[in-house]
C-alpha positions as CSV (number, residue, x, y, z in Angstrom):
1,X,-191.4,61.2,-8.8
2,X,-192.9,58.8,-6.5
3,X,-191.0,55.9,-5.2
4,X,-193.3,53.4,-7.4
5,X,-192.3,55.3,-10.4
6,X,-188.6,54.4,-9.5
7,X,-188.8,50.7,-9.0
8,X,-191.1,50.8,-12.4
9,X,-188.2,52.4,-14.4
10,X,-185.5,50.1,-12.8
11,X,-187.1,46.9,-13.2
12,X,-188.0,47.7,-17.1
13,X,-184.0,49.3,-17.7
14,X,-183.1,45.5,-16.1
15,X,-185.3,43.9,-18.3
16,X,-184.4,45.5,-21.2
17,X,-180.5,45.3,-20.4
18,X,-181.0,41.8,-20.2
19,X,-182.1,41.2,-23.2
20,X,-179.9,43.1,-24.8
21,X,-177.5,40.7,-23.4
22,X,-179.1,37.4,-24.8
23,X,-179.4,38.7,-27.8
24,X,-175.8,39.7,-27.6
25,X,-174.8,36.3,-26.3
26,X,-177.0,34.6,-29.1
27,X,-175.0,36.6,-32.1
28,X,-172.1,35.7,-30.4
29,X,-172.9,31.9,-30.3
30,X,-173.7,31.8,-33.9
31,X,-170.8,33.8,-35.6
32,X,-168.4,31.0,-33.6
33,X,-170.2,28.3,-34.7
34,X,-169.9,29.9,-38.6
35,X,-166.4,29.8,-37.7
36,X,-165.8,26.5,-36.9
37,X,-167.1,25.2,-39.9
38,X,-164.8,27.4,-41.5
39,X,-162.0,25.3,-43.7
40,X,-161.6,22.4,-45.4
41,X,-165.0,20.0,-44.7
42,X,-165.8,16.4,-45.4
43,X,-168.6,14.7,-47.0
44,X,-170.4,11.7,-47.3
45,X,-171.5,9.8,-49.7
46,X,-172.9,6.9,-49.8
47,X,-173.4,4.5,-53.0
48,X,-176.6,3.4,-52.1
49,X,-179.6,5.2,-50.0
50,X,-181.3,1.6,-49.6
51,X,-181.2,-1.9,-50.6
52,X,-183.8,-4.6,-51.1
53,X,-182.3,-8.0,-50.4
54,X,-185.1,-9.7,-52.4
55,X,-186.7,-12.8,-51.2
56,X,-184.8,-14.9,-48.7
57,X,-185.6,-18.0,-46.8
58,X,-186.2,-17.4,-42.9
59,X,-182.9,-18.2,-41.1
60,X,-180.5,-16.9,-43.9
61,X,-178.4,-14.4,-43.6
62,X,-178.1,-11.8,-46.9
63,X,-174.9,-9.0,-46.7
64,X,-174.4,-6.1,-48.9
65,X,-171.4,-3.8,-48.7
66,X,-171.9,-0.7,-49.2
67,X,-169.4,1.4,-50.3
68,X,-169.3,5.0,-48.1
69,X,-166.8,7.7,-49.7
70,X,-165.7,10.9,-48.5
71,X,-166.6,13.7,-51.3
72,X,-165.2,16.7,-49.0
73,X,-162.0,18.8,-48.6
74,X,-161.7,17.6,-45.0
75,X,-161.2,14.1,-43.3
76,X,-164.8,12.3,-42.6
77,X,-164.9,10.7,-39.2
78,X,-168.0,7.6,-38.7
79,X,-168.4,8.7,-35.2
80,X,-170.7,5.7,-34.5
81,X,-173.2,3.3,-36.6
82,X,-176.6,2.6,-35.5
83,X,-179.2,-0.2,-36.2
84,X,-182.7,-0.2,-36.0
85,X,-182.7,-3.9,-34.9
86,X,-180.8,-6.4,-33.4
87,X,-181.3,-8.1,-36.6
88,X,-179.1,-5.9,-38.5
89,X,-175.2,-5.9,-38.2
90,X,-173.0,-3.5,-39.5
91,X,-169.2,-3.7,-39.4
92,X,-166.7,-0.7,-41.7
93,X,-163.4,-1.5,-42.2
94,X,-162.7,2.5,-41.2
95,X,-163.8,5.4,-39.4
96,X,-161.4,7.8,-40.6
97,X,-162.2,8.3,-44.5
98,X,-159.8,10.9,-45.8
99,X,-160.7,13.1,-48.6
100,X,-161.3,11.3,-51.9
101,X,-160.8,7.8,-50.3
102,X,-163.3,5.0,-49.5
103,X,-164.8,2.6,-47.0
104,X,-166.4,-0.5,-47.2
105,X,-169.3,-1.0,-45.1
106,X,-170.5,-5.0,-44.5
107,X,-174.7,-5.4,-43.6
108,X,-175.7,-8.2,-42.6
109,X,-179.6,-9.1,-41.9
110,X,-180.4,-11.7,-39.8
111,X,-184.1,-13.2,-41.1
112,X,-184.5,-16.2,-38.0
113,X,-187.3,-14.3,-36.6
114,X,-189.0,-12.6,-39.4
115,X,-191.6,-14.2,-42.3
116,X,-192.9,-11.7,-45.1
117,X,-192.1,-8.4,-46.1
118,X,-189.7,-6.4,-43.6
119,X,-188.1,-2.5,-43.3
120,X,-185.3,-2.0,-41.3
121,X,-182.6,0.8,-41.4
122,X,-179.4,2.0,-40.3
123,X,-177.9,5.6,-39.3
124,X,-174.4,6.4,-39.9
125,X,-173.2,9.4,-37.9
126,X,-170.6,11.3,-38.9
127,X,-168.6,14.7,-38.8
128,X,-170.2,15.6,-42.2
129,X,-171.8,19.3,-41.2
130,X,-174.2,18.9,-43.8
131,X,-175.3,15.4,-43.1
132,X,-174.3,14.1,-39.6
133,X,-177.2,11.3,-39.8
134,X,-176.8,9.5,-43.1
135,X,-179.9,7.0,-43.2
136,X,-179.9,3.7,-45.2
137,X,-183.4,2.0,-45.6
138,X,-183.2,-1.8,-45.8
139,X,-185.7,-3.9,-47.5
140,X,-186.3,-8.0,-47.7
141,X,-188.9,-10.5,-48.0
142,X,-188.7,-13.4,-46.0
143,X,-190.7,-17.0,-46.7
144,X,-191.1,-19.7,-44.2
145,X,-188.6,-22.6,-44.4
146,X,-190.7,-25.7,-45.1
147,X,-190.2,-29.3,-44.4
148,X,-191.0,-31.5,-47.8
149,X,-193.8,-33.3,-47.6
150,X,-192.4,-37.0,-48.8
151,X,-194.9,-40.2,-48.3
152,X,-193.4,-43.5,-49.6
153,X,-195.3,-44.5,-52.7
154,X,-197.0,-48.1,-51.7
């Protein structure tokens, strides 16, 4: 055999060892994550997927509370709450929902700088393995505060 010959079967036997051992690796890496979802898991629910706060007048503030429960086996964490706007505020009386209990969460949308029709939302991130980003759509329809118009009758 000639010394090109050689180096051709090495390099390809490295090459396919290699991936041999990704592929390995890869199994690997998905079996353990299978088993750490193994056992008792949470889940959240949430009693509304969106809310329309109807028509407002610009500078009021409309709340809902939502009410987010945990339908799972396993203890729900709210690992953090996001709003698509500083307009939005968002305050839960609890991140740790344990199985079969509830939590209240308090939105609050802030309308000083907004006329007309208006889509927000908000993520809530949890622990849930089947729904770490739950996504709540919020709706409202501002009009323009106006000054009456009052002239003295002569």
């Amino acid at each position: 055999m000639s010394k090109n010959t050689i180096i051709f079967f090495l390099i390809g036997a490295i090459i396919i060892l290699g991936g041999v051992l990704v592929f390995s690796n890869i199994q690997n890496n998905s079996s353990n994550a299978t088993q750490n979802n193994s056992g008792p898991q949470p889940r959240i629910l949430v009693s509304e997927q969106e809310w329309d706060f109807g028509k407002v007048v610009q500078g009021e503030k409309p709340t809902h509370t939502f009410i987010i429960k945990n339908g799972g086996e396993g203890d729900l964490v709210i690992e953090r709450i996001k709003e698509s706007c500083e307009c939005i505020k968002a305050s839960i009386s609890t991140t740790l929902i344990r199985p079969g209990e509830s939590a209240e969460l308090e939105v609050s949308y802030d309308t000083t700088d907004y006329v007309g029709k208006d889509e927000k939302h908000l993520h809530i991130y949890s622990n849930d393995p089947q729904a770490p980003d739950a996504r709540i759509e919020l709706y409202v329809e501002t009009e323009a505060f106006q000054i009456p118009n009052i002239t003295p009758n002569l």
